[in-house]
DODREN-623696 format. One record per residue (C-alpha): residue number from 1; residue in one letter; x, y, z. Coordinates in Angstrom, 1 decimal, padded with zeros to 4 digits, always signed. Layout:
   i aa      u      v      w
 NUM  a      X      Y      Z
...
This chain:
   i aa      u      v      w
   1  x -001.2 +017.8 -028.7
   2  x +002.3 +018.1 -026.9
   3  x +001.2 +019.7 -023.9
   4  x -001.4 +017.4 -023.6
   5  x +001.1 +014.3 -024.5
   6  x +003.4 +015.7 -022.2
   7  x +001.0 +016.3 -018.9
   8  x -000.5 +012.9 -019.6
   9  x +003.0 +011.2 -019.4
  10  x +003.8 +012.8 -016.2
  11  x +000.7 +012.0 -015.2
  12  x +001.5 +008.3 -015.4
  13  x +004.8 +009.1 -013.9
  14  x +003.0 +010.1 -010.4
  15  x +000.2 +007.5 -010.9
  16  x +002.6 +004.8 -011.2
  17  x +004.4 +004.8 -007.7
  18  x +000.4 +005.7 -006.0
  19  x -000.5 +002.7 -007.4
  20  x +002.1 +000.1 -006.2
  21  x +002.2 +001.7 -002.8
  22  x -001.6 +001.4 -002.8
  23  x -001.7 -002.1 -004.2
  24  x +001.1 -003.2 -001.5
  25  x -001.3 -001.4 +001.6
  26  x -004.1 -003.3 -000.2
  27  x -002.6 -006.9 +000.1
  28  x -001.1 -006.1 +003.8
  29  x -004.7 -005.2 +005.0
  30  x -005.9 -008.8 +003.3
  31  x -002.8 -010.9 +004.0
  32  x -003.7 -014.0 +006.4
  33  x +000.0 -014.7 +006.6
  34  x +000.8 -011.1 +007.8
  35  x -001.8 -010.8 +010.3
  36  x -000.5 -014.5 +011.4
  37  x +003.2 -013.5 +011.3
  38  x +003.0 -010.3 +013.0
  39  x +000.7 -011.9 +015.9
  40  x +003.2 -014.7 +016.3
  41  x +006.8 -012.4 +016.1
  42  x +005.0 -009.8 +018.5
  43  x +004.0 -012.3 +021.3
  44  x +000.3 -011.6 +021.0
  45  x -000.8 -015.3 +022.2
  46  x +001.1 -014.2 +025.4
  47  x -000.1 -010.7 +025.9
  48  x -003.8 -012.0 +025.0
  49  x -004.1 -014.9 +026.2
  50  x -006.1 -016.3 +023.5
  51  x -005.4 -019.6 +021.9
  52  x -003.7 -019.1 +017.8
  53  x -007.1 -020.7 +016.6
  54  x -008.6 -017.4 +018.2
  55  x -006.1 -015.0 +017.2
  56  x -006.5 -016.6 +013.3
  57  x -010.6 -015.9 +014.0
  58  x -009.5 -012.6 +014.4
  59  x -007.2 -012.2 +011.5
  60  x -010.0 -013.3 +009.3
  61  x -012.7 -011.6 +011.3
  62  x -011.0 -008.4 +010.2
  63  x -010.3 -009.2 +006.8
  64  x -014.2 -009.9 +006.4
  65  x -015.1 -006.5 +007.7
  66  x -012.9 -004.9 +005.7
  67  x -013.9 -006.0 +002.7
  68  x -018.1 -006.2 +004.1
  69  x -020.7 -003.8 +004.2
  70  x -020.8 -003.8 +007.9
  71  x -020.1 -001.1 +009.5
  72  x -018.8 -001.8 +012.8
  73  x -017.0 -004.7 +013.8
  74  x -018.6 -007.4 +016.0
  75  x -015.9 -010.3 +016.9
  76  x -016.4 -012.8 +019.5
  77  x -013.9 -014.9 +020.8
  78  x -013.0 -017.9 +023.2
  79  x -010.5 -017.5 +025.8
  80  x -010.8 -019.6 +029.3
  81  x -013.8 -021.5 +027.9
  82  x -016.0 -018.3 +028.1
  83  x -016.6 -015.9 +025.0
  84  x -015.7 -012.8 +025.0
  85  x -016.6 -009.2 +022.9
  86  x -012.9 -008.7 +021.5
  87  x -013.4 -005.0 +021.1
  88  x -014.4 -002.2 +023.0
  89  x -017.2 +000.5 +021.8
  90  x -013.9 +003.0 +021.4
  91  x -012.1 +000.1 +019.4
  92  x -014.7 -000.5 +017.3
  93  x -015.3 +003.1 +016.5
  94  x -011.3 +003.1 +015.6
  95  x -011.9 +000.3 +013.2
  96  x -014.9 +001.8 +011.2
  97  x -012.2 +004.7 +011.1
  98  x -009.6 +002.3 +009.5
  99  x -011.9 +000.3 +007.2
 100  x -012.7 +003.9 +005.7
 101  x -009.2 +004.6 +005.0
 102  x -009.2 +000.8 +003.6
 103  x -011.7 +001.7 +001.2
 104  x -010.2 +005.1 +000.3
 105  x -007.3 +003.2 -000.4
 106  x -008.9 +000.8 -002.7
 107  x -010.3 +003.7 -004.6
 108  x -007.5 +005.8 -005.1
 109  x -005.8 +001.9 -006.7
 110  x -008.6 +001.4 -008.4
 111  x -008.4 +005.3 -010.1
 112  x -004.7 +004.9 -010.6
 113  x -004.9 +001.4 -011.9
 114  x -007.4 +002.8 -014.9
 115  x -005.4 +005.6 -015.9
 116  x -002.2 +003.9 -016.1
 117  x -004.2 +000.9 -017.8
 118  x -005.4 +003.7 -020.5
 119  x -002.2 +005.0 -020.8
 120  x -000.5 +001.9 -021.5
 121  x -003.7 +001.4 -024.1
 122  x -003.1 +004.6 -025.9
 123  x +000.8 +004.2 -025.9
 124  x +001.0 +000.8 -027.6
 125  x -002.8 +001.5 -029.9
 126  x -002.8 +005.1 -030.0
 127  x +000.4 +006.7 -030.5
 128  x +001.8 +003.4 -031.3
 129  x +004.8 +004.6 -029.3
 130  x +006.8 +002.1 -027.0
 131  x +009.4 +004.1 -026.1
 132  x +007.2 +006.8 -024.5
 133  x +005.7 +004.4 -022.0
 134  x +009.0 +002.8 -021.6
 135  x +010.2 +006.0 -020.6
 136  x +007.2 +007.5 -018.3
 137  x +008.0 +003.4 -016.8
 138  x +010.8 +004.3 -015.9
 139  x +010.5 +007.7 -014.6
 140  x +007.2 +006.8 -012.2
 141  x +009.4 +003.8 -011.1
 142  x +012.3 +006.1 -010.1
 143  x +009.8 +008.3 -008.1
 144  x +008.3 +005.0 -006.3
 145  x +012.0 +004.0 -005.5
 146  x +012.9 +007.8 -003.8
 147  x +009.4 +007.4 -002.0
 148  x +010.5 +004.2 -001.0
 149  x +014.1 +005.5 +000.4
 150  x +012.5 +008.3 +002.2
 151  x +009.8 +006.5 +004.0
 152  x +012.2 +003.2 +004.6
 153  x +014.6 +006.2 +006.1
 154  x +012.2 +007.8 +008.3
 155  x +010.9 +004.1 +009.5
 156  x +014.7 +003.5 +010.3
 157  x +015.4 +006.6 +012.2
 158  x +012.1 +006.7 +013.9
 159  x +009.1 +004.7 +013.4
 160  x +007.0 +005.8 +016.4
 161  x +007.4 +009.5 +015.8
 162  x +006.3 +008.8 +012.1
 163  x +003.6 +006.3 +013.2
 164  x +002.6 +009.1 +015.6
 165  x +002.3 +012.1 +013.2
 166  x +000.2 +009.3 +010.5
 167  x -002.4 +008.6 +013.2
 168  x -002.4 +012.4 +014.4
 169  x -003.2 +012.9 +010.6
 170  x -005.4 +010.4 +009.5
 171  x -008.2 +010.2 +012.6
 172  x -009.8 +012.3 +013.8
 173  x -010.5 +011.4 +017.4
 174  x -007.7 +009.1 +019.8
 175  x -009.7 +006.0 +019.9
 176  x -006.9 +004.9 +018.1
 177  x -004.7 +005.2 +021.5
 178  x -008.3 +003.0 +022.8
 179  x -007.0 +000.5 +025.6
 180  x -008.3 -003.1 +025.4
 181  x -007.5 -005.9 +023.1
 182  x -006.7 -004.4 +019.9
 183  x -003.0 -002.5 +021.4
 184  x -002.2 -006.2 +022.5
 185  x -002.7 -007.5 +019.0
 186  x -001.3 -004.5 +017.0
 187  x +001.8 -003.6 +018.6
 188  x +004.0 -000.8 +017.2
 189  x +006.3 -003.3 +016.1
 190  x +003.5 -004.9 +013.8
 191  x +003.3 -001.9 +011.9
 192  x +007.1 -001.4 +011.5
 193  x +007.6 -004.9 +010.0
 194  x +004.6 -004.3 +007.9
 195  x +005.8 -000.5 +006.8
 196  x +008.9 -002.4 +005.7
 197  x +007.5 -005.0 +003.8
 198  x +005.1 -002.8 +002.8
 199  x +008.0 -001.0 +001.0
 200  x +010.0 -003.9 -000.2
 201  x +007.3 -004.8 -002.3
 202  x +007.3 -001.2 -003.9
 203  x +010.5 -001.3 -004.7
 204  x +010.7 -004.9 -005.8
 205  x +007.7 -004.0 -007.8
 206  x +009.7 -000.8 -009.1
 207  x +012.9 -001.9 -009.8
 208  x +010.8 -004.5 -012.1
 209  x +009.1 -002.4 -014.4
 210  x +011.8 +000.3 -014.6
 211  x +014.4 -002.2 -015.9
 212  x +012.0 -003.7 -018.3
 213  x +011.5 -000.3 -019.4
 214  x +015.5 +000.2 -019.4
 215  x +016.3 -003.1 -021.2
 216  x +013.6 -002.3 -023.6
 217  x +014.9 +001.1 -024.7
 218  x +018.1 -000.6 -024.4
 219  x +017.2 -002.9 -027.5
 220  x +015.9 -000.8 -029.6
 221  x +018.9 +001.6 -029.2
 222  x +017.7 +004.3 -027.3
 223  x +019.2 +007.6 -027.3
 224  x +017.8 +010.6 -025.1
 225  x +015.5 +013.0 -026.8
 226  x +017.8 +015.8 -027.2
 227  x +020.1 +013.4 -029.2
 228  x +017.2 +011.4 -031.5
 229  x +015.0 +013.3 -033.8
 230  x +012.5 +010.2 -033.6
 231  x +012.4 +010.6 -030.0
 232  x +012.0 +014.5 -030.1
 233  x +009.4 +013.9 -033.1
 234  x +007.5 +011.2 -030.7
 235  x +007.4 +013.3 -028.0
């Protein structure tokens, strides 16, 4: 029963920082006001030349598709009075690439939001032990917050070569590389804002639980397990 206690609290430990970075990608791949914001910091109006009620068609052109049953992306658009096919047969292969990882993303949120749901359940119904998920709280939220330092680091020092080595990793073919509309919209400096906010949001989310975890233990006079037969007994 310890072992199993034991590997089910590390468990949620690991679970915990998968499922705010996954819940953070998950709202930056839905986020109107991202797509918006990063179009309008990284002059895409200008390199386009499509009008911002065009480039918000395509913000929520994507957003559908993500989130559809389609599986390639069809986007029309008006620029000069004339419509135009937005995407190229390449770009729209790289898409179907990128909803996939969307959706593998959604799952692997999904998986980690149940676990750490049932955990939480058996904690506070089964156990009937706070402390235990205030401390595995704590201990996925300092994991999520050295995740967060690395990857805010290796943005810092250098974004493209880390940008580089994800795409190199995650696709298969270089239609990501595609030229036509989409490298005018998605600049590199798109993703690096995102990346960052992307991270923020992790460790806002983070530093959150782990200090209601903290001031929890806090309050009920917590002392470490090697010091507090209750807490040795518990675990």
């Amino acid at each position: 029963m310890k072992i199993f206690a034991t590997g089910a609290k590390w468990l949620f430990m690991l679970s915990l920082p998968v499922l705010l970075l996954t819940a953070s990608i998950g709202w930056a791949a839905n986020s109107l006001w991202l797509y918006q914001h990063g179009f309008e910091e990284n002059g895409a109006r200008q390199a386009t030349g499509l009008a911002d009620s065009e480039l918000e068609k395509v913000a929520t052109g994507l957003i559908g598709y993500f989130n559809s049953a389609e599986k390639d992306i069809s986007l029309t658009v008006v620029k000069d009075g004339k419509q135009v096919n937005l995407f190229t047969p390449e770009e729209v292969i790289h898409f179907r690439d990128v909803k996939g990882l969307i959706r593998l993303n959604y799952g692997v949120l999904l998986g980690t939001l149940l676990y750490s749901l049932v955990y939480t359940g058996a904690c506070l119904w089964g156990w009937k032990d706070r402390r235990r998920l205030a401390r595995g709280t704590i201990g996925g939220s300092a994991i999520a917050l050295a995740l967060v330092l690395a990857l805010g680091l290796g943005t810092l020092l250098d974004f493209d070569r880390l940008f580089l080595r994800f795409h190199l990793l995650a696709f298969t073919n270089e239609f990501w590389s595609a030229g036509g509309y989409m490298l005018l919209l998605f600049r590199d400096p798109f993703f690096y804002d995102a990346t960052l906010l992307c991270a923020a949001i992790v460790a806002g989310a983070a530093i959150i639980l782990g200090g209601a975890g903290g001031v929890y233990l806090k309050k009920q006079g917590y002392k470490p397990p090697e010091q507090c037969y209750n807490c040795r007994k518990n675990e």
